[in-house]
C-alpha positions, 0 to 999 in steps of 0.5 A, a space after each residue: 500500500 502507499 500510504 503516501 496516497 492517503 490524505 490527512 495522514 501525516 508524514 505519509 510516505 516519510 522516513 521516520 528517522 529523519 522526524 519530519 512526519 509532524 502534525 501542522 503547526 506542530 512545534 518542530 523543536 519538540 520533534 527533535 527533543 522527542 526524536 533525541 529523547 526516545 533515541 536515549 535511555 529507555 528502561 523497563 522498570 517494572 511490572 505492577 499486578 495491583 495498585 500497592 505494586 504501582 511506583 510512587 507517582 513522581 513522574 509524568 505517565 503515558 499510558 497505552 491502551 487497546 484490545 489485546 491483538 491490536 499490535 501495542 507491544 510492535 507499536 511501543 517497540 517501535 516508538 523506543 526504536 528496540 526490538 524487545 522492550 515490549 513482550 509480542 505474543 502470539 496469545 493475545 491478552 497475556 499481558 495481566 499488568 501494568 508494565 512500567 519503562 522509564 524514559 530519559 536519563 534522568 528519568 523524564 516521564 514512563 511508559 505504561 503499557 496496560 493489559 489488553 481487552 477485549 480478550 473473549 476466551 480469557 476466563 470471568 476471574 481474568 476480566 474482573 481483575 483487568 476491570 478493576 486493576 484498569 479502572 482503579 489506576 484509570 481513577 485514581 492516577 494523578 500523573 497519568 498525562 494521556 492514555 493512547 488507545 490503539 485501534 487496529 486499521 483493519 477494524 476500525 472502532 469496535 463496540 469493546 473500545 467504545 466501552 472503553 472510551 467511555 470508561 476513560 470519559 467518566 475517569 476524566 482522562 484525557 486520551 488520543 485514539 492511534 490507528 495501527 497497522 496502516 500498512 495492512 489495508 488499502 489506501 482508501 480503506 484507511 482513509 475511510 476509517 482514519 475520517 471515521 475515527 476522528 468524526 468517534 473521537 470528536 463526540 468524545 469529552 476526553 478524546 484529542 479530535 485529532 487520530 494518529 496514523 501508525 505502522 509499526 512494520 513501515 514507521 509511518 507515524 512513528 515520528 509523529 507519534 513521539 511528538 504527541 507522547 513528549 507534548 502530552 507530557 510537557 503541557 
């Protein structure tokens, strides 16, 4: 596919190393602060089954979100530029915690990456535990800066990431929806659920109206991507 073809989606057809794939208007000194930051030090620090395991909350959090086959741990591999920071699987919803990275020497902000949903054949007991481990940490998280909820391109916005989006609406906290896996459908295809995507995230109080478009494969909107995560942190 040439996602060069698709309109709207920023730095389509780009080449993420060089971080030119910003949003307009964006602050292009920020994209070489992020491009520099996300080249630097990055750490996993640790896996939280419950709350009481959380680290003390002393620095900014980005949170990633999304149904547990949507590609989160490619896309948070290639926003770190390393291939083994975040676990791959070929069982979706193994990841049960809440899996903290720290970014930057000294330490600028973490990366979470939350347990995937909408697992259908994971057993009642493991839904409830995601439930209230989710939804505590969603509540209760005051250095949570912004959640970013992974939509797969393929799919578009199913009724489990509704239910999702709402949730995070009643925790008050702010989130931006990111496609994944731009390189797997057809130009126009991506473009109907990239216009779609946004038109959802717009009727949405906590929702940034603005959709990111990503391959983790190709490095579309990875550059992009890494803005948002330092200008989320920085505001």
């Amino acid at each position: 596919m040439d996602v060069s073809e698709v309109p709207g989606v920023e730095g389509a057809g780009d080449d993420v190393s060089d971080g030119e794939d910003l949003a307009p208007g964006a602050d292009p000194e920020r994209g070489e602060r992020a491009r520099k930051l996300f080249s630097g030090p990055i750490t996993f620090l640790k896996s939280a089954p419950a709350l009481q395991h959380l680290p003390d909350p002393t620095m900014p959090e980005i949170a990633f979100a999304g149904r547990s086959n949507v590609g989160k741990s490619s896309l948070l591999n290639a926003l770190t530029n390393r291939n083994g920071l975040a676990r791959t699987s070929v069982t979706p919803g193994r990841t049960q915690e809440l899996n903290y990275f720290d970014v930057g020497e000294p330490l600028v902000f973490r990366l979470v990456d939350m347990p995937g949903y909408g697992f259908a054949k994971a057993p009642k007991d493991v839904v409830k535990k995601w439930r209230f481990l989710v939804n505590d940490y969603l509540r209760g998280r005051q250095v949570l800066k912004r959640t970013l909820v992974l939509i797969d391109s393929r799919h578009g916005l199913k009724d489990v990431d509704r239910e999702f989006l709402e949730m995070l609406d009643t925790a008050a906290v702010s989130y931006r929806i990111v496609l994944t896996k731009a390189d797997k459908v057809k130009a126009s295809e991506l473009a109907a659920v990239h216009a779609a995507t946004e038109a959802e995230a717009r009727k949405h109080p906590a929702a940034h109206p603005e959709v990111i478009v990503t391959s983790s494969e190709k490095g579309l909107g990875i550059a992009e991507l890494r803005t948002a995560v330092l200008e989320a942190v920085e505001v």
